[in-house]
N, C-alpha and C positions, 0 to 999 in steps of 0.2 A: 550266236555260236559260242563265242566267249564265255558269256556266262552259264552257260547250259554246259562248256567241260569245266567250270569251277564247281559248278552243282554236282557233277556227278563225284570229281574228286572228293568233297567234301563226305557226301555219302559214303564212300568206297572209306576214306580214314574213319567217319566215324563207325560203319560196320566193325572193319577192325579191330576199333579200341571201343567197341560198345563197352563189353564189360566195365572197364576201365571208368572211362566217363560215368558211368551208372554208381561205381564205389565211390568215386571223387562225390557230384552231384548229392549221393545219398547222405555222405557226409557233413556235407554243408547246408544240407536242408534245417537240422534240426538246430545248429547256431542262429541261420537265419529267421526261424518261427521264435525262436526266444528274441530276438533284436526287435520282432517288429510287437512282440506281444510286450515287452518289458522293458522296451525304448521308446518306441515308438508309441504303443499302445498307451500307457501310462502318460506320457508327456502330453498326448494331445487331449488327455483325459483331465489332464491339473491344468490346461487352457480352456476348458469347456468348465468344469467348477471355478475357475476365480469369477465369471460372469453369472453364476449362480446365486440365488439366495434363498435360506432355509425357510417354508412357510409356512410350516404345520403338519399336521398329521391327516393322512387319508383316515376313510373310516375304516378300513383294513389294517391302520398300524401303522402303514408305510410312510416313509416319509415324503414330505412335496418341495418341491426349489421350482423359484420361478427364475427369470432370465431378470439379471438387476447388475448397476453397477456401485452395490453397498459398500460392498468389498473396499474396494476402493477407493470411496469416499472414506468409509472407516479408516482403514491406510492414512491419507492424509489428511485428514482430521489428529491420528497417533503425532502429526508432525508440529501441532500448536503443542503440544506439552510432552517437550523431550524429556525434562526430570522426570517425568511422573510415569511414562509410556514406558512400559516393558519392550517391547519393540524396535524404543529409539534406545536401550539401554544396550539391548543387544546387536543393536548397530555401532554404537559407541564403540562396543569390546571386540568387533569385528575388525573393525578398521584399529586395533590395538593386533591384533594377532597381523594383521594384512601391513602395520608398517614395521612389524620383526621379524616378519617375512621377507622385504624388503633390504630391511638390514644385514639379515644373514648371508645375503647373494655376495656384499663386495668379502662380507670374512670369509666365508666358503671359500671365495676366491682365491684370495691371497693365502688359506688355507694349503690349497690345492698347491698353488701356486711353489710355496715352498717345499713342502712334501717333491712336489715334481723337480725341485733343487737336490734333491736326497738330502735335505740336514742331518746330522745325528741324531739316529733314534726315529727315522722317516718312516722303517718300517713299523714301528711299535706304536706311532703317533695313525697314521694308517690303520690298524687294528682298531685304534679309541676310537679313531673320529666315524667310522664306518659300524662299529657296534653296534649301535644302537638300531639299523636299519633290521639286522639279521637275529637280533634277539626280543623272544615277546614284550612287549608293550607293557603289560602288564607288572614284571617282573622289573621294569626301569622306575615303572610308576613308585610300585612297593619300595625301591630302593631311594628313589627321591624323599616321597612322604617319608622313610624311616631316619633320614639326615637332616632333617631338616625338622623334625618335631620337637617336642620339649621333650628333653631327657638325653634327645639323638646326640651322636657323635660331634656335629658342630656344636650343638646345645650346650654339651660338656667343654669344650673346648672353651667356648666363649663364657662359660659359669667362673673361669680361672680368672678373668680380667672384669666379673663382678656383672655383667652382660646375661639375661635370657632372651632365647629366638621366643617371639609373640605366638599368638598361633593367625599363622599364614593362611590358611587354608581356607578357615573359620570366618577367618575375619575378610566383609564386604569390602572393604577399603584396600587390601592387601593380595587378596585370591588370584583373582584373574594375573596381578605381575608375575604370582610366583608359579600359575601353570604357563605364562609367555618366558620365563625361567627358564622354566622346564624344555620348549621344545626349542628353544633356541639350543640347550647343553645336547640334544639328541637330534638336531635338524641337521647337520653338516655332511650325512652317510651318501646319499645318492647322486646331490649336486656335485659334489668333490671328485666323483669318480669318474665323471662326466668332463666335466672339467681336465684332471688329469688326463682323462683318456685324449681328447683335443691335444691338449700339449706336449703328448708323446707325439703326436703327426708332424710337430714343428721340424722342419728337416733341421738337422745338427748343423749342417756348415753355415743356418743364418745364426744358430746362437753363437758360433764356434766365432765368424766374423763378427760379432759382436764385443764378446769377451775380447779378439785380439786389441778391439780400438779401444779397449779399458772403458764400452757403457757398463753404469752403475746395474745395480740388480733393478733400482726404482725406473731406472731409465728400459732397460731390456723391457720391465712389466707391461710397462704404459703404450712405448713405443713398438714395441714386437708380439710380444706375446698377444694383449690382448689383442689388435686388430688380426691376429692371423686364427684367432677362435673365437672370431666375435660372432660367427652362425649360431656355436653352442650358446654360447651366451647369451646374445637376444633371445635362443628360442625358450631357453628356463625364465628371461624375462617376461616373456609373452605370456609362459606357462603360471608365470606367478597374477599375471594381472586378470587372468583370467577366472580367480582365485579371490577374486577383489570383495564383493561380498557372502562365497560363502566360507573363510577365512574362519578356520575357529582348530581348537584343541585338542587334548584328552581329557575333557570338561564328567564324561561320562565314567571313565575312570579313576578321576581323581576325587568325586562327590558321589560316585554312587548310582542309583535307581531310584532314591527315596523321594521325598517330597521337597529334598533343600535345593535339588537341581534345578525347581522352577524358579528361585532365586533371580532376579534380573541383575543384580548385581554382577554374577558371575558367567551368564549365557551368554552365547553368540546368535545370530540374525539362522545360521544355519544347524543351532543347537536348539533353537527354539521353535523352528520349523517340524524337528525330529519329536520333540516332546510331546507336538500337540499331537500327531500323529500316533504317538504312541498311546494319548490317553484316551486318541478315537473324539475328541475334541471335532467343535467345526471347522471342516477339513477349508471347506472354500474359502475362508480369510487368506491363514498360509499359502493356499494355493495361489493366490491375486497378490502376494508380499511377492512371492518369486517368481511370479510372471514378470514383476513390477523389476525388479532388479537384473532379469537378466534382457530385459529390454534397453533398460540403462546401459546394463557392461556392455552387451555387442557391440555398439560403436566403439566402445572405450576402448575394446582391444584391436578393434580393425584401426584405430589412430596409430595405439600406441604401434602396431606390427607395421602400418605405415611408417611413421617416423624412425623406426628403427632400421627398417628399408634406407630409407635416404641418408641415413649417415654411416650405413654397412660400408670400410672400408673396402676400398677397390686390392685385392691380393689375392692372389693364387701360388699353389704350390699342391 
């Protein structure tokens, strides 16, 4: 009896708002056919090619793959000759981007942190540190390469004390630091505001009782501030570890389209994924490199999001 008058209420509201339900519904149909065509779709597509191997040609032209775990053994076979492996070159430079990612988390912080102090000048410091998030890429890039070139502004400067900048860019040995340079001068824009934003929530009477007992500013950081926006904080940590290899630059901007970006000197694990792809290369290797890594990360982040769990200070407000 009961559920026979919920069935009919139900019907009776949704008569009602048919229309209604029918615009919402219709709306969200075509988000959801691109998620499963170009998430979904795709993804289970590049776990079905790593298991693949290329075997020749039908008599039609086409090509033939049979069910093989080459891939993979290729993969780790790249793992007896790190110098030599383009692969492990751009794993090397991965985890070069992945620990100044790292790095940037406690400066943002303390970044933030001050700014949220109002120093002199918080708000113009604000505009710099946040620039870079809201103007093209492109235009940052141009303006790094142009200061830092031979001839450029610092170039000139440092010519006074008998000193030329090398070429950075060019040079294997030097490239990769000076684009981890680069996005370290322009990575500060969205974690900082994030951040801030958290530390505007701090209710004023705990800083206010703080300041009376004369703690230090380093004291206040450690001891208040961060544990009462350690949510924000872990969750950008998470976010970064999640990041772990495919961690990489403006590697395509700063070298181009041409033929020196397959350089392994200067790629990363998920620049190198992009390239093969782009040259229509055989797709199922890459596809089995990151099947292979993101098998890896998924525990690494359910740990790391566990332990970050268990030492979440106990605070409310």
């Amino acid at each position: 009896m009961e559920a026979n008058l919920k069935k009919e209420n139900f019907l009776k509201i949704f008569r009602k708002n048919k229309d209604k339900y029918l615009f919402v519904y219709g709306m969200l149909l075509l988000p959801v056919i691109q998620f499963c065509i170009f998430y979904i779709g795709i993804n289970f597509n590049s776990i079905v090619m790593a298991f693949k191997e290329f075997a020749g040609y039908a008599e039609g032209g086409g090509e033939i793959f049979r069910w093989s775990l080459e891939n993979f053994r290729r993969f780790f076979g790249e793992w007896a000759h790190p110098e030599t492996s383009a692969v492990m070159s751009a794993l090397r430079n991965t985890f070069k981007y992945f620990t100044a990612g790292v790095c940037m988390v406690p400066a943002t912080f303390l970044v933030a942190y001050f700014l949220f102090k109002r120093i002199p000048g918080y708000k113009f410091f604000r505009v710099l540190f946040f620039l870079p998030s809201i103007v093209s890429a492109m235009l940052f890039v141009t303006t790094y390469k142009n200061l830092i070139s031979y001839g450029g502004p610092i170039d000139m400067l440092l010519a006074l004390v008998g000193y030329r900048i090398p070429p950075l860019l060019t040079d294997n040995a030097t490239a990769t630091g000076t684009i981890i340079a680069f996005t370290i001068w322009t990575g500060f824009g969205v974690n900082m505001i994030l951040y801030q934003s958290a530390m505007s929530r701090i209710p004023g009477e705990v800083l206010e009782a703080g300041q009376l007992d004369g703690v230090p500013w380093y004291r206040e950081l450690f001891s208040i501030i961060i544990p009462m926006v350690w949510p924000t904080l872990s969750t950008t940590l998470i976010l970064l570890i999640t990041s772990l290899f495919n961690s990489s630059g403006p590697i395509l901007l700063f070298q181009g389209s041409g033929v020196e970006v397959d350089n392994p000197a200067i790629t990363t694990t998920a620049f190198w994924i992009y390239r093969q792809t782009f040259k229509g290369a055989d797709l199922n290797y890459p596809a089995a490199i990151g099947m292979f890594y993101t098998l890896v990360s998924i525990p690494i982040v359910f740990l790391v999001r566990y332990l970050f769990n268990k030492i979440d200070p106990d605070v409310e407000y």
